[in-house]
Structure formats: structure tokens, C-alpha cells
N, C-alpha and C positions, 0 to 999 in steps of 0.2 A: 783566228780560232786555232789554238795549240792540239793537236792530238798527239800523246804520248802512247808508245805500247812499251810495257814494262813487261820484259819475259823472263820467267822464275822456273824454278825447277819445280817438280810437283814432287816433292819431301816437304818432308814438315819443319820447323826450327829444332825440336826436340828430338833423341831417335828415336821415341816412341812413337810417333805420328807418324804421317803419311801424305800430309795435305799440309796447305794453307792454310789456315783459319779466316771465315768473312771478319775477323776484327783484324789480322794482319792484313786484309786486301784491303778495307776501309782505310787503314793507317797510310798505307801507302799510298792510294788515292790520294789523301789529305796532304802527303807531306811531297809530291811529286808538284801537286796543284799548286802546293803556298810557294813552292820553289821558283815554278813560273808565274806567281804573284811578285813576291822579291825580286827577281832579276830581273825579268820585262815587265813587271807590270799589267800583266795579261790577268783581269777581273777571274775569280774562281769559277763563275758560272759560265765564262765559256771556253774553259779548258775538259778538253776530254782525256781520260788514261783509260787503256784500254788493258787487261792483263793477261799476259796468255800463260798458262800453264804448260810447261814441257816436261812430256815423260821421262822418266829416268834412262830408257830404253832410249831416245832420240835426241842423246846429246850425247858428247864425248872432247877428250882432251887429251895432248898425246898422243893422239896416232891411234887411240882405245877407248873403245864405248867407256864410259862413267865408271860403269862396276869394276871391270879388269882394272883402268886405273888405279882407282882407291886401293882396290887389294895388291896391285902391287907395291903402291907408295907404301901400305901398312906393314906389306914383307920387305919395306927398304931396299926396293930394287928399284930406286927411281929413275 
């Protein structure tokens, strides 16, 4: 029995959002699960994906929370 945790940022796709949408978390369920249907063979019903949302605040790259990042890439001071 496969358990996947797929961990996302909690932004939206769009910038007007904010979130996930439950049809982006469905999709992903779906397309994680057929993935380990295709390669191992592992039946859809007993694969588990687990999703965790991370706050914007609790991630970072560069040496810099998320936001500092971004603004400085955006001021080309990368």
C-alpha cells in the first residue's frame, strides 16, 4: 500500500488566489495515484496521497523566507 504526501505551497495557481482549489487537490490525487498505477502497478484503491499545505511563512530558498526571495529576484538582485 503506497502512501504519497505531496507538499504544496498554500498560494493559489492564479495571483488572485490564495489556496488550492478541492478540484486542484482532486486532480492531483488522481494523477499522482494513476502514476503509481502505471509504473508499479499498484490498484488505485490502495494507494493513499496525503496533501499538506505549507504556509508561505514556512518555507524559503536561498538562504530567505519565500517573500524576501521573490522581491529580491524581482529587484534582479539574484
Amino acid at each position: 500500500m503506497p502512501i504519497v504526501t505531496v507538499q504544496i505551497t498554500r498560494e493559489g495557481s492564479t495571483p488572485d488566489r490564495n489556496a488550492v482549489t478541492a478540484n486542484e487537490k482532486a486532480a492531483i490525487i488522481k494523477g499522482v495515484s494513476e502514476v503509481l498505477l502505471d509504473v508499479l502497478n499498484k490498484p488505485l484503491e490502495s494507494t493513499y496521497v496525503v496533501i499538506e499545505e505549507i504556509d508561505l511563512d514556512n518555507w524559503g530558498w536561498g538562504g530567505l523566507p519565500t517573500v524576501q526571495y521573490r522581491q529580491q529576484r524581482a529587484a534582479g538582485k539574484s
